[in-house]
N, C-alpha and C positions, 0 to 999 in steps of 0.2 A: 260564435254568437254575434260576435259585432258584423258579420255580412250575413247574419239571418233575417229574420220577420221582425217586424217593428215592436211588437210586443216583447218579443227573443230582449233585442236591446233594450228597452226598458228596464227590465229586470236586470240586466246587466250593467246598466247607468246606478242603477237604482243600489245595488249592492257594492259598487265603487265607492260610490260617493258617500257611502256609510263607512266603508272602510277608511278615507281618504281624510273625510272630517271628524275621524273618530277620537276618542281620550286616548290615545297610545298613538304613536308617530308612526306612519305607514312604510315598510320598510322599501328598501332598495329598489327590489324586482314588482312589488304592487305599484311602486309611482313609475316604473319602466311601461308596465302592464295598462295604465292606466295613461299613461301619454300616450302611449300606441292607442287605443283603443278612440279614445277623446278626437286623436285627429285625424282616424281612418272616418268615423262616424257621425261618435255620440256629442260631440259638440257642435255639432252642424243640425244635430235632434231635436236638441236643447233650445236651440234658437226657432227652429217650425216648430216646435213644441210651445212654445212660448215659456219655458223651465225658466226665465231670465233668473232668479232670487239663487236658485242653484248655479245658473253659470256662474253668475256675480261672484256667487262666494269662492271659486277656484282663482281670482286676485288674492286671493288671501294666503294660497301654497307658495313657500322657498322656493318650490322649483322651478323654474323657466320652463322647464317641458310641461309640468302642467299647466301653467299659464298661457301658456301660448297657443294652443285650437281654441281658447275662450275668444282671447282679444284679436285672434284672424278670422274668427269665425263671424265675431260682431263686428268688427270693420266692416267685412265687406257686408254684412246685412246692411250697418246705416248707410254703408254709400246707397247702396241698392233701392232705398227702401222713400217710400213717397214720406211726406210729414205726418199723415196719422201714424204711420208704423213708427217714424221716428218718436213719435211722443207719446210712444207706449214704452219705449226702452227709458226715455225721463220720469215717466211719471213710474217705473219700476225703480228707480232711486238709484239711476247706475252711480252717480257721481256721488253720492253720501257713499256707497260699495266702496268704489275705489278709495277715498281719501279711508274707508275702514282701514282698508287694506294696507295702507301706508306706502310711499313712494319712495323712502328711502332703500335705495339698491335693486330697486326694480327700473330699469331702463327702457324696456319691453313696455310697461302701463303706463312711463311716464310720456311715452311717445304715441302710446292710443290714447290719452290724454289730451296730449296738447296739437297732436295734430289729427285728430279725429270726433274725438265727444266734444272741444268745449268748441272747437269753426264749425262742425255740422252742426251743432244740436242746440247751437244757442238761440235761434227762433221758439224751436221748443222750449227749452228751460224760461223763456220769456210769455211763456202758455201757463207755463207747470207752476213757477212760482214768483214771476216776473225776472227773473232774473237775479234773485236773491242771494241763492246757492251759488253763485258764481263770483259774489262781490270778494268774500275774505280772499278769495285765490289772487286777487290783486296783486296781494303781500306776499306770496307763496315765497317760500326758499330758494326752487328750483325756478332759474329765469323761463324757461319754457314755457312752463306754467302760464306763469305769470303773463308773459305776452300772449297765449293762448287764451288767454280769459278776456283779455281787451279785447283782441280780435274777436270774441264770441258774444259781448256785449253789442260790439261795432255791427256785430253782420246783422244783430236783432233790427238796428235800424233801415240796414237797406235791404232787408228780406221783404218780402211779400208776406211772409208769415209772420214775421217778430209783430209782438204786441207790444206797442209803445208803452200804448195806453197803461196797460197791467204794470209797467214798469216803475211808471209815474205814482201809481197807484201806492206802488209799494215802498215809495220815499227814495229812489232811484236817485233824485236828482240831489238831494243832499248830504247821502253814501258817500257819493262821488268826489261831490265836494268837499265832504272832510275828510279825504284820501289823497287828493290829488295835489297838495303843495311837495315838491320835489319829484314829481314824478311826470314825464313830459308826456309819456303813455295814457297816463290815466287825464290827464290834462287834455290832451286831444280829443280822446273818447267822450272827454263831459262836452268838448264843444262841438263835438259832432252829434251826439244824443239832443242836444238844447234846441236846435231849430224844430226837430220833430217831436219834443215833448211840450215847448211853450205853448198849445192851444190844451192841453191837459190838467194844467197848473191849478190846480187848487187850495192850495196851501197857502195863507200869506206868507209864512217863512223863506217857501222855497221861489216865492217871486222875488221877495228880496234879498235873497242869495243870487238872480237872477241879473237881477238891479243893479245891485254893489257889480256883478260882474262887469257891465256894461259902462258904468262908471270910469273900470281901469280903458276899456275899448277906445271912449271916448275922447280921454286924455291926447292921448299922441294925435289925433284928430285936429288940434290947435295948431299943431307944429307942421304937421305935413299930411295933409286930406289923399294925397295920391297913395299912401302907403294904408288906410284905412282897411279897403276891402280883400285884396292879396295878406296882411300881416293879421287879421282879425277874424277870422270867417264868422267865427261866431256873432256879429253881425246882422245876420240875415234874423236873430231869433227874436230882435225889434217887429219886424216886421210879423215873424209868424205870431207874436205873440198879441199885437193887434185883433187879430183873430179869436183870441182865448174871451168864451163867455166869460171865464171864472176872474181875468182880469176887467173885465167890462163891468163887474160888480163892486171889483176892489179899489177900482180906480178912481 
């Protein structure tokens, strides 16, 4: 059945994965049966099908064999796939799935993780919910993570697709900053995001979390002016932020 009619398969996805996620633990030769079958086919179905809620939930099985036609199957869809197809697999909730599904001893999802959903998909997730679902991951356990999630905030900003704006929108800029004392990662990220958020700024708070920043910038500026713009980049968000109506009013 799995190299018959597309229908054929169907019904045979269809009665796996009842078996699979059922109340009794699927024995031996059904999860053999059912790796085989997932990576001759039906997980390649699953995804032109648009099944994603179904794929999603095979992060959830112990076994590696079943996990694994899910997350080779979606890698190479997001590579492949333009940014509406990508921001159909976000707004299907792949990254609430995965953290369901838990990461401890999974090495396999923690690597479609971090080096797949949060560097591709982080334009998207900055569409989907600004980039919200990606903040706790900061903190994650697993270092991978964690520096995959900076880098997926970071590429919102120099993508053509990330939305700043939404970012802003969604208190973005003050997330960041009460995360980022000790962490040189997250510290970069906030001053990389800040040139291209400061014309968005609407919040009196988060101008003068802005402010205060600019304050420390300014300091070493008395002592030695040549190390200002190489040691500070953040810097430049003086400037962009001249531009911001919402400081034009608050000013």
């Amino acid at each position: 059945m799995v190299g018959g009619a597309p229908a054929d398969r169907a019904r045979l996805r269809h009665a796996l994965l009842l078996r699979l996620h059922g109340p009794s633990a699927p024995s031996g030769a059904l999860r053999e049966v059912a790796a085989n079958s997932l990576s001759r086919m039906l997980a390649r179905d699953m995804v032109e099908d648009g099944d994603l809620l179904q794929l999603f939930r095979l992060f959830e099985n112990g076994d590696p064999r079943i996990r694994a036609p899910a997350i080779t199957q979606l890698w190479s869809f997001i590579q492949a796939s333009d940014e509406t197809a990508r921001r159909r697999i976000v707004d299907a909730e792949v990254l609430p799935a995965i953290l369901h599904a838990g990461l401890r001893g999974k090495d396999d999802l923690i690597a479609f993780t971090a080096d797949c959903v949060l560097p591709i998909l982080g334009p998207s997730f900055s569409q989907h919910d600004g980039g919200t679902s990606i903040v706790p991951l900061l903190d994650h356990n697993e270092p991978r993570i964690r520096t995959a999630a900076a880098m997926a905030l970071r590429g919102v900003v120099d993508s053509r697709y990330g939305n700043v704006e939404n970012m802003v929108k969604t208190g973005m800029i003050s997330k960041l900053h009460s995360v980022m004392d000790g962490d040189d990662n997250v510290r970069d990220l906030w001053c990389h995001l800040l040139p291209k958020a400061a014309p968005f700024l609407s919040i009196r708070a988060e101008i003068d979390i802005l402010f205060t920043s600019l304050r420390y910038v300014f300091r070493p500026f008395i002592c030695n002016i040549s190390l200002l713009t190489p040691q500070f980049p953040n810097i430049a968000i003086a400037v962009k932020l001249c531009d911001s109506p919402s400081w034009k009013q608050l000013a």
